[in-house]
N, C-alpha and C positions, 0 to 999 in steps of 0.2 A: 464204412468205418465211422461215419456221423452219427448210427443208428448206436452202435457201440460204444465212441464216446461219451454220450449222452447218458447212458445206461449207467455206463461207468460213473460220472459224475455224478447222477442221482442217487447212486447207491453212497458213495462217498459222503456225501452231505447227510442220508440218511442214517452213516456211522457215527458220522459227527456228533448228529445229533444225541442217538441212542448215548452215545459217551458223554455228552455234556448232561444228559435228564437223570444217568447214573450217577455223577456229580454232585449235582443236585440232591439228588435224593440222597447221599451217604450227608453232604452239607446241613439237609434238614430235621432225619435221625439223630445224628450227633449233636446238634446242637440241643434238639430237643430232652434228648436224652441228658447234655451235659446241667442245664438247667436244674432237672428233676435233683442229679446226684449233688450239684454243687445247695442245693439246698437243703438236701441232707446236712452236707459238709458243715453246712453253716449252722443249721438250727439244732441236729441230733448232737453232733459232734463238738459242739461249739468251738469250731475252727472259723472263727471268723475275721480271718486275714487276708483280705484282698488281694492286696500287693506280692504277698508270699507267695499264695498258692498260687499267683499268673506266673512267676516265677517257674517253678515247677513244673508246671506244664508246659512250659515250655524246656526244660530240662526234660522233660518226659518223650517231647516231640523229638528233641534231637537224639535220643537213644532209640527214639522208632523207628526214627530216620535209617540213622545209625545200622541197625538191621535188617534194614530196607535194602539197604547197601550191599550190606556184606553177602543178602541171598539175590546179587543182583539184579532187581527189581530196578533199579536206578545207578546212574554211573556219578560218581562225584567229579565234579570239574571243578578245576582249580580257580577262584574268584579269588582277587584282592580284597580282605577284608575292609581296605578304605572305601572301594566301591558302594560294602552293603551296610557303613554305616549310616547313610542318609536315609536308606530304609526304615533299618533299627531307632532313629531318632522320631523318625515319624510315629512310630508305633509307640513308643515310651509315651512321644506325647499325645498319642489317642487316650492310654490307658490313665495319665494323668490328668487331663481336663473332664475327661468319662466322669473319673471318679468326685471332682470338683462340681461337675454340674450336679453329680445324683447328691453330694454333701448339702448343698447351696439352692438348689430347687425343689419344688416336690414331683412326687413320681410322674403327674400327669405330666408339669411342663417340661421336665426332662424325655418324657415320651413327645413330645410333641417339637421338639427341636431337634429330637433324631430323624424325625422324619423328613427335615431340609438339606439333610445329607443327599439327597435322592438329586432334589433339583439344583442344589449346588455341583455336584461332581458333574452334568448334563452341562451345567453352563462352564466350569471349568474346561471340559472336554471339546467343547466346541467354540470356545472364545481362543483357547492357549493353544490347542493342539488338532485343530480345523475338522474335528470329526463332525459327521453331517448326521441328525437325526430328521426321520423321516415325520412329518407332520404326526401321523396318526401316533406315533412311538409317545413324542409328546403331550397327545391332549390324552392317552390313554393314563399318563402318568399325574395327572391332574386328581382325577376322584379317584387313584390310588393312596398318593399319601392325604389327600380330607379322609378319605375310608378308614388308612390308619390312625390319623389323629382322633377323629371321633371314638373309634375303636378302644383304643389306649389311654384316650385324655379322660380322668376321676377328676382330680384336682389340680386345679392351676391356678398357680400362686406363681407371682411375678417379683424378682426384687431386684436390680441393678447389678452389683456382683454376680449375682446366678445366672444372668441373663449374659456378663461376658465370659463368664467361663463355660456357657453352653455355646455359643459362636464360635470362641477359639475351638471348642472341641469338634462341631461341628467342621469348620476348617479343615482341623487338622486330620479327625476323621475321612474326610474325601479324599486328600492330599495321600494320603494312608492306602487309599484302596485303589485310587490310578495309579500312584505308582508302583504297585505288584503289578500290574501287568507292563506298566514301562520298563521296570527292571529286569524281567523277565529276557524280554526283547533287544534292549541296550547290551547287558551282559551274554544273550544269548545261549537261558539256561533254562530249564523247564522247569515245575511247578516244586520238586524234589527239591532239586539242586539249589534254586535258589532257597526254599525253606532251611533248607540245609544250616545254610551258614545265618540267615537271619534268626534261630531261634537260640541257637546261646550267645551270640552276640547281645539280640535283647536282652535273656536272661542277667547278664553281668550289667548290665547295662541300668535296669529295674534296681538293681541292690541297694544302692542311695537312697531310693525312692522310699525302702520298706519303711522308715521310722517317722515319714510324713504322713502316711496313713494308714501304716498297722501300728497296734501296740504292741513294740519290743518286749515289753515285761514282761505281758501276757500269753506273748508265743515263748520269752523262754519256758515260762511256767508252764505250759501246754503238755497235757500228759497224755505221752502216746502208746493207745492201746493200741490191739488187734484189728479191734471194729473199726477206731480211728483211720489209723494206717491204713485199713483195707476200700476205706470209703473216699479217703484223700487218693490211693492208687488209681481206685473208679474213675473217678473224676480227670485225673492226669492221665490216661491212656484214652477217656472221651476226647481230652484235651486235642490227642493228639492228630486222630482222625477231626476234629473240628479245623485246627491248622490245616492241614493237608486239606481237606475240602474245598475251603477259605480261599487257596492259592490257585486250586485245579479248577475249581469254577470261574472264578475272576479271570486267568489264565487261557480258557477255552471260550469263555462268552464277553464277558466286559462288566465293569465297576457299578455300570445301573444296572444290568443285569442281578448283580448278585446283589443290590439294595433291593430288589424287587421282592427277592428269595429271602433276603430277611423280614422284610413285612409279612410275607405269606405266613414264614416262622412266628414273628411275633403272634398274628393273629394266630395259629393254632394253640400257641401257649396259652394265649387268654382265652381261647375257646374250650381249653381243656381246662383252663381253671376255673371259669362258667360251671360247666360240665360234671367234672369229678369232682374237685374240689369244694364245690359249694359256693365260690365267691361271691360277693353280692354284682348282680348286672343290673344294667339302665338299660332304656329302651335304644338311646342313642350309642350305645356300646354293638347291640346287637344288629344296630342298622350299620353302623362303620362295619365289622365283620364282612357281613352282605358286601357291600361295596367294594371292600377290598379284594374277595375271594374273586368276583365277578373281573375285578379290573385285575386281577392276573390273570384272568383266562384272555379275556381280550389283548394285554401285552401279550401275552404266549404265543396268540392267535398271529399277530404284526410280525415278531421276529421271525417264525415260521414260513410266515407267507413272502417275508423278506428273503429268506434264503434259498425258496424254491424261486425265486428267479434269476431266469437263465443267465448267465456272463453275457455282456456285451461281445457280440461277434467282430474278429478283428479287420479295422478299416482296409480293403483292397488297393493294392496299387493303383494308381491313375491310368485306366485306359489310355486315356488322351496323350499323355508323357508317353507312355510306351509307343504309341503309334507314330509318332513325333520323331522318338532315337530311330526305329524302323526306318522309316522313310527317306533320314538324315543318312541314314547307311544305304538303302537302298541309292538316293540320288549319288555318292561315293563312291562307291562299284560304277556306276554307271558311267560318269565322269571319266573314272579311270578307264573305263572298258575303249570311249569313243575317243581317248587321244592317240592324233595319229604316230608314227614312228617319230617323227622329225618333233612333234611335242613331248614326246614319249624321255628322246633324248634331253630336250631343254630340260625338262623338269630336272631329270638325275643330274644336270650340270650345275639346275640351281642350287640342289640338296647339299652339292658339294662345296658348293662355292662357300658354302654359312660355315664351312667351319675355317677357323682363325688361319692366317698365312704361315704363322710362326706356329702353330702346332704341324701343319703340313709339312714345310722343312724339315722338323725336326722327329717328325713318326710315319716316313712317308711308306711306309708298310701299312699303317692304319690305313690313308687314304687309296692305296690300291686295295685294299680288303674292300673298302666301302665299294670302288668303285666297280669290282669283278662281281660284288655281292649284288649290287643292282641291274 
């Protein structure tokens, strides 16, 4: 049966696995994929409202959901919406300080402060909530984000505003992404069920927000073609599978994990804008790249190597104790065996004698019971 346990188990982790690389991979399609169309959105279309269309797609997630449901793919449980607003508030304020830092920074140093999400959430996770990372986990994560900063950092410009509303965002960002998977676990709801309720929750939630950083005027006046509509659709149904990714991955592996999976992201975006696009590269652009690619195969390499080992086999009882009750029992029988009649009788007189004068009086049935029973 050890031979089969084991088997059993290996195979188990190796399902695991397969499901969380699948994860992954729909995480880094979609994403990539939503990029491409949201820049359509933005330059063809000129839908260029932030705040609106995160709206939307998130409206678009909960009607996906939504049918996710109905062809039972997932079961709705019931959650107290006050539960998941601590969630939803988290997430309002990623999308708001996101957008403050990219307002207030330039592109390099706004890349370059995403990338302390990684070792902030590591040290949240293991200061607040005792998770233990294994040495190598940590120094592999070292020339991952210089790999990305190199990678992504053009220009960096520095100015005091932009540099606290890339902290808070960072912050709040981490804050953001452990807690999907604490909530998960607290509520006791899967990756579905909790998206469920967190994505129109935010949606109503984001509405205040729209006229602090879209132009109201310019979205009424927004004239909705065909092409328009059909490219904003694109977009909000990427949207959706991007959500749903977001929560299955972080859900199945953990909050650095899936900071990892967006570096690997970023850098294929910038390698594909290298690439196809034309963009202008530096030499230090294409050595970040390198580094980065290379330091997720080595993370890859740690988590993997971490899960194929074996569970801690469980501690045996104390020989010694057991041998001890043994013996305790054994000298007890014996004891008893070698009392002669005439000790035989004292004892059962003593036995009797314990019990109280005034209950014998008064139950002296019990006491012949006792007495014909010994």
């Amino acid at each position: 049966m050890g031979l089969i346990d084991t088997i059993i188990a290996d195979l188990d982790v190796v399902r695991k696995n397969i499901t969380s690389f699948l994860f992954i991979i729909l995480n880094i399609v979609s994403s990539i994929a939503i990029v491409i169309s949201n820049k359509w959105v933005f330059q063809f279309s000129g839908f260029k409202f932030g705040t609106f269309i995160t709206i939307l797609h998130f409206i678009m997630t909960f009607i996906g959901l939504a049918i996710c449901a109905y062809f039972k793919m997932f079961t709705i449980k019931r959650v107290r919406i006050l539960d998941v607003v601590p969630l939803c508030s988290l997430f309002c304020g990623f999308v708001v300080f996101t957008n403050l830092s990219l307002e207030y920074n330039s592109v390099g140093f706004y890349q370059v402060m995403k990338v302390l999400t990684t070792p902030f959430i590591v040290f949240v996770q293991a200061t607040y909530y005792g998770m233990h990372f294994e040495t190598p986990i940590k120094l592999s994560l070292i020339p991952l984000c210089i790999g990305v900063a190199m990678a992504s950092a053009s220009d960096v410009e520095i100015n005091f505003i932009g540099t606290v509303y890339a902290i808070i965002g960072v912050v709040v960002t981490s804050f953001y992404q452990i807690m999907i998977g604490q909530f998960q676990k607290n509520l006791g709801v899967d990756s579905m069920q909790l998206l469920f309720y967190q994505a129109p929750i935010s949606a109503v939630m984001l509405i205040p927000i729209v006229p602090i950083f879209d132009d109201v005027a310019k979205l009424r006046a927004f004239v909705y073609t065909v092409d328009n509509v059909s490219l904003i659709l694109l977009s909000s149904v990427l949207a959706f599978f991007v959500n749903l990714s977001i929560f299955l991955v972080i859900g199945r592996t953990s909050a650095v994990s899936y900071n990892v999976v967006g570096h690997f992201k970023l850098c294929v975006v910038l390698l594909s804008g290298f690439l196809v696009f034309g963009n202008p590269v530096k030499f230090w652009n294409m050595l970040g790249l390198g580094i980065t690619f290379i330091s997720v195969i080595i993370y890859t390499h740690i988590k993997l190597q971490a899960q194929a080992k074996p569970a801690p086999a469980p501690q045996p009882v104390s020989q010694p104790l057991i041998a001890a009750q043994d013996k305790e029992k054994v000298e007890e029988e014996d004891s008893q065996q070698e009392l002669t009649p005439e000790e035989e009788a004292e004892t059962r007189l003593g036995k009797i004698v314990v019990i109280p004068s005034e209950s014998s009086s008064n139950s002296p049935h019990l006491s012949s019971q006792n007495l014909t029973s010994r």
